[in-house]
C-alpha positions in Angstrom: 12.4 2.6 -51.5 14.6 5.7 -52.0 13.0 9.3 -53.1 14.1 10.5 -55.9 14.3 14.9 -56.5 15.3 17.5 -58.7 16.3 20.5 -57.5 16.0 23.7 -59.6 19.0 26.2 -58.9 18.9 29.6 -59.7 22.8 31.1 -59.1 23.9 34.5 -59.1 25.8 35.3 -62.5 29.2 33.4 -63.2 28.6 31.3 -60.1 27.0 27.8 -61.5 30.0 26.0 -62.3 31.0 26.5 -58.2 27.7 25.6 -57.1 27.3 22.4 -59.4 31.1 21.6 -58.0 30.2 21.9 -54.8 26.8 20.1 -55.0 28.1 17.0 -56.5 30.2 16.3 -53.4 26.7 16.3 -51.1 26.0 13.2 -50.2 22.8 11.5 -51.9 23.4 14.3 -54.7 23.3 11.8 -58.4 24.4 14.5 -60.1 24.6 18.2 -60.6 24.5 19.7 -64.1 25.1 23.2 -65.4 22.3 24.3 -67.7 20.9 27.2 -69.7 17.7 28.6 -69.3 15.9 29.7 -66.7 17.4 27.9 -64.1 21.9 27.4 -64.1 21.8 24.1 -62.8 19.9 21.2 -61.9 20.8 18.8 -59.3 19.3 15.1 -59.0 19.4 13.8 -55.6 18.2 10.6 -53.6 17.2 9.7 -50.1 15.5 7.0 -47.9 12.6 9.8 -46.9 11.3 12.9 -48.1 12.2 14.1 -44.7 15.8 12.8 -45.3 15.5 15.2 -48.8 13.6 18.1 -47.2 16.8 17.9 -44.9 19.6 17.4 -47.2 18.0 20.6 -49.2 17.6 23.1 -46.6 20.7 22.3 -44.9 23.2 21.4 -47.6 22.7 22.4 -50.7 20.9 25.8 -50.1 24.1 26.7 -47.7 26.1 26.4 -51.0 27.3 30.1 -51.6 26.4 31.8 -54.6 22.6 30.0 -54.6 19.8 32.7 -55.1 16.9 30.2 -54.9 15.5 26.3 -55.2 12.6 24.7 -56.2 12.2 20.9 -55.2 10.6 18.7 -57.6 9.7 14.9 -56.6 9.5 12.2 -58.5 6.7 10.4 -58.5 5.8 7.2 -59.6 2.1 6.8 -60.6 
């Protein structure tokens, strides 16, 4: 059974289109939205293990230049 995140992407100004670009093309990455508020974009992403997730997050997507911070949030199926 896959796991299922979104991650919460705080950019730094003019820089959300780049990073939701560039984070659609991660694999396991749904999809990547720009958005207003208090976060520019939110990314939904899947993977065979949190592990898997945990990796793809730290590794990939916060590499992604222009990214100020991330905040992980599991889905969870109660």
């Amino acid at each position: 059974m896959a796991v299922t995140a979104y991650v919460l992407i705080q950019t730094e100004v003019g820089k959300s289109a780049g990073v939701a670009r560039q984070a659609a093309d991660i694999p396991g990455v749904v999809s990547a939205q720009d958005v207003t508020g208090p976060y520019d974009v939110i990314v939904q992403a899947q993977a065979d293990s949190v592990d898997e997730l945990g990796r793809m997050v730290v590794s990939q997507i916060q590499f992604i230049e222009g990214i100020t911070r991330t905040v992980t949030c599991p889905v969870v199926n109660l």
